[in-house]
Residue, then its C-alpha position, 0 to 999 in steps of 0.5 A: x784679065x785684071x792687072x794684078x793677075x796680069x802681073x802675077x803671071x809674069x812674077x813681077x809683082x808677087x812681091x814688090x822689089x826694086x825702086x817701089x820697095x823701099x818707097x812703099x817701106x818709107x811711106x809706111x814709116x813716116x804713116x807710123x810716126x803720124x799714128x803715134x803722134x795722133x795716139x799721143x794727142x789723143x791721149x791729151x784730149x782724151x784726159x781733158x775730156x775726162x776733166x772737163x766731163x767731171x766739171x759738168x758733173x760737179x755743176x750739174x748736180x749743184x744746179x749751177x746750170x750756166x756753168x754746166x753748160x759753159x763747160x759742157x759746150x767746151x766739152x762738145x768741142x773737145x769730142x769734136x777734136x777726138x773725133x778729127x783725132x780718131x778718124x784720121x788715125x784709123x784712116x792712116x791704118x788703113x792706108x798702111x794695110x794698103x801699102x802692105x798688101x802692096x808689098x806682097x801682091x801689087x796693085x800700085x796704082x789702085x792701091x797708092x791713088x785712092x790713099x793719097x786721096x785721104x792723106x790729103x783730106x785728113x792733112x788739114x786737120x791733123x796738120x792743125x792740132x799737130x803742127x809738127x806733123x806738117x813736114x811729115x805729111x809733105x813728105x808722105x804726099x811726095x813719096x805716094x806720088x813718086x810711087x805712083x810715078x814708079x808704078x806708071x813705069x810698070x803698066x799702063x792700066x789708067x786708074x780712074x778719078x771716079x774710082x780713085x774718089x769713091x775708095x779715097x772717100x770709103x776710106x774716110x768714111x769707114x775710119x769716121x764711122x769705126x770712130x764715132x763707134x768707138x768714142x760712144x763705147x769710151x766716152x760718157x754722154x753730156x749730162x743735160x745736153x746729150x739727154x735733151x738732144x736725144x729725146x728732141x731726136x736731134x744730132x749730138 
C-alpha cells in the first residue's frame, strides 16, 4: 500500500493541517519572492541581450569583423546567464507546484526531499547574479528541512537518496530543457558565430 493512499484512509493527509501547513505556505512565499527576483533580472539581461545583439549587427554588416566578435563573445556569455536565469526559475515553479500538490494530498517526504534537492543546486547561481537572494535561500533551505523533520513525525516511510536525486535531477533537467527551448523561441541567433558553429555541426 503506497503511502499516500495509506494516509488518505486514515484522513490525515487529505489536506494537510497543523504545524506542515503554514510551513509549506512560507516555503511557497519565500519561492515566490525568488521568481519575482529572478523575472526582474531577467529582464535586465534580456535588454542588454538586445543591446549587445544590435551592436554585433551593426559591426558585422560594417565588416568590422573583431569588434563583431568582441561583442558577440560578450553576448555568448550574457545567454549564458539568461540560461542560469530561466532554468532556475522554471525549476523553482516546479518546485512550488510540488509544495501545492502538497497541500492537497500529502506526500512530504517525497515530494519535500527531491526539492530541497534543486534548491541547493540552483542556490549557487542564483545566489551570484542576486546577491540579495542569499538570506532568502537560507531560509527556504531551513524551512524545507524543518518540513521534513515534520513529516518524519507522520510516518515512518524512508525516502531513498537514489530516489530523492534521480527527481532532484529531473527536476533540473526539465527546467534547463523548457529553458533552452524557450530562449531559442526569443532570442535571435549570433550572426557569424551561431551560423558558423551549426554548419561546423557544433555546440552553440
Amino acid at each position: 500500500m503506497s503511502f499516500l493512499k495509506k494516509w488518505d484512509e486514515k484522513g490525515r493527509f487529505s489536506k494537510v493541517k497543523g504545524p506542515l501547513k503554514p510551513k509549506i505556505e512560507e516555503a511557497i512565499k519565500i519561492i515566490n519572492l525568488q521568481m519575482q527576483r529572478l523575472e526582474v533580472k531577467g529582464a535586465r539581461i534580456r535588454e542588454y541581450d538586445r543591446t549587445l545583439f544590435e551592436k554585433v549587427v551593426y559591426y558585422y554588416r560594417r565588416k568590422d569583423l573583431v569588434r563583431a566578435k568582441m561583442y558577440a563573445n560578450e553576448l555568448i556569455e550574457v545567454r549564458k546567464l539568461a540560461r542560469i536565469i530561466a532554468t532556475s526559475k522554471l525549476a523553482l515553479e516546479q518546485i512550488v507546484t510540488r509544495l501545492g500538490t502538497i497541500k492537497e494530498y500529502g506526500d512530504v517526504a517525497a515530494s519535500v526531499a527531491p526539492a530541497l534537492f534543486a534548491v541547493k543546486k540552483i542556490y549557487g547561481g542564483v545566489t551570484q547574479l542576486i546577491p540579495e537572494a542569499d538570506q532568502s535561500f537560507q531560509k527556504l533551505g531551513e524551512v524545507l528541512d524543518g518540513l521534513m523533520v515534520e513529516a518524519s513525525q507522520y510516518s515512518d516511510k524512508i525516502v531513498s537518496p537514489a530516489y530523492i536525486a534521480e527527481e532532484g535531477q529531473g527536476i533540473l533537467q526539465n527546467a534547463a530543457k523548457n529553458a533552452e527551448n524557450n530562449l531559442s523561441k526569443t532570442l535571435p541567433k549570433i550572426p557569424g558565430i551561431e551560423e558558423a558553429k551549426e554548419k561546423e555541426g557544433l555546440p552553440i
